[in-house]
C-alpha positions in Angstrom: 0.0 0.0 0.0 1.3 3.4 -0.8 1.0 6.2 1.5 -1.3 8.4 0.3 -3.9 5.0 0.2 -3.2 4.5 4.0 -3.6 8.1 5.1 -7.4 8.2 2.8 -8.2 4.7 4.5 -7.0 6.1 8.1 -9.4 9.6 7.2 -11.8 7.3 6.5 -11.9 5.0 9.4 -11.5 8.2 11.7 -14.7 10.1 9.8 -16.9 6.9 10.3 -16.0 6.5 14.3 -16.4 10.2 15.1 -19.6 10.1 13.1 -20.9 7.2 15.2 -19.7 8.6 18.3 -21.8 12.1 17.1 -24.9 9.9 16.2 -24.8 8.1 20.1 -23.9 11.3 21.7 -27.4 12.5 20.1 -29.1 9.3 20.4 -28.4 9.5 24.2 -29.3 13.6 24.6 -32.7 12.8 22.6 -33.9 9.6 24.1 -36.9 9.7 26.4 -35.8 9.8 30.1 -37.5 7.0 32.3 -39.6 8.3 35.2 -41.3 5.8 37.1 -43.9 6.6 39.9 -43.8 4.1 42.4 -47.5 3.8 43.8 -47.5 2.5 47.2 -50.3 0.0 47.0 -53.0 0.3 49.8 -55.0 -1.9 51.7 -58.8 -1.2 51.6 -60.4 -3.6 53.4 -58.0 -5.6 55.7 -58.3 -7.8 58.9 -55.9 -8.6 61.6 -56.8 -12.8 62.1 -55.9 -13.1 66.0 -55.0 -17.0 65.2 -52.5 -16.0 63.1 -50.7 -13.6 65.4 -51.0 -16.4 68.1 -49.3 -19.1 65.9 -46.7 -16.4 65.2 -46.0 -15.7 69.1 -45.4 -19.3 70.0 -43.1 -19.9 67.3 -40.7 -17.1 69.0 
């Protein structure tokens, strides 16, 4: 290979990566951010079962 072919193939090479790099640097500032609500689920209609808390005091 001569010189002048390396130094159009290195050009090349270096073009394609920093236009990749420019494409994910926008792909990353453009992207929908996540935002999950957690929603603490509640308890409408709920019973404390004596028998069970029994069971669990004689097993301690």
């Amino acid at each position: 290979m001569k010189k002048k072919e390396l130094l159009l193939l290195s050009i090349g090479v270096f073009l394609t990566v920093l236009a990749w790099l420019i494409a994910d640097i926008f792909h990353a500032a453009t992207q929908e951010k996540v935002r999950a609500k957690t929603q603490i689920p509640t308890l409408d209609k709920y019973q404390i079962k004596r028998e069970i808390l029994n069971v669990l005091k004689e097993r301690n």
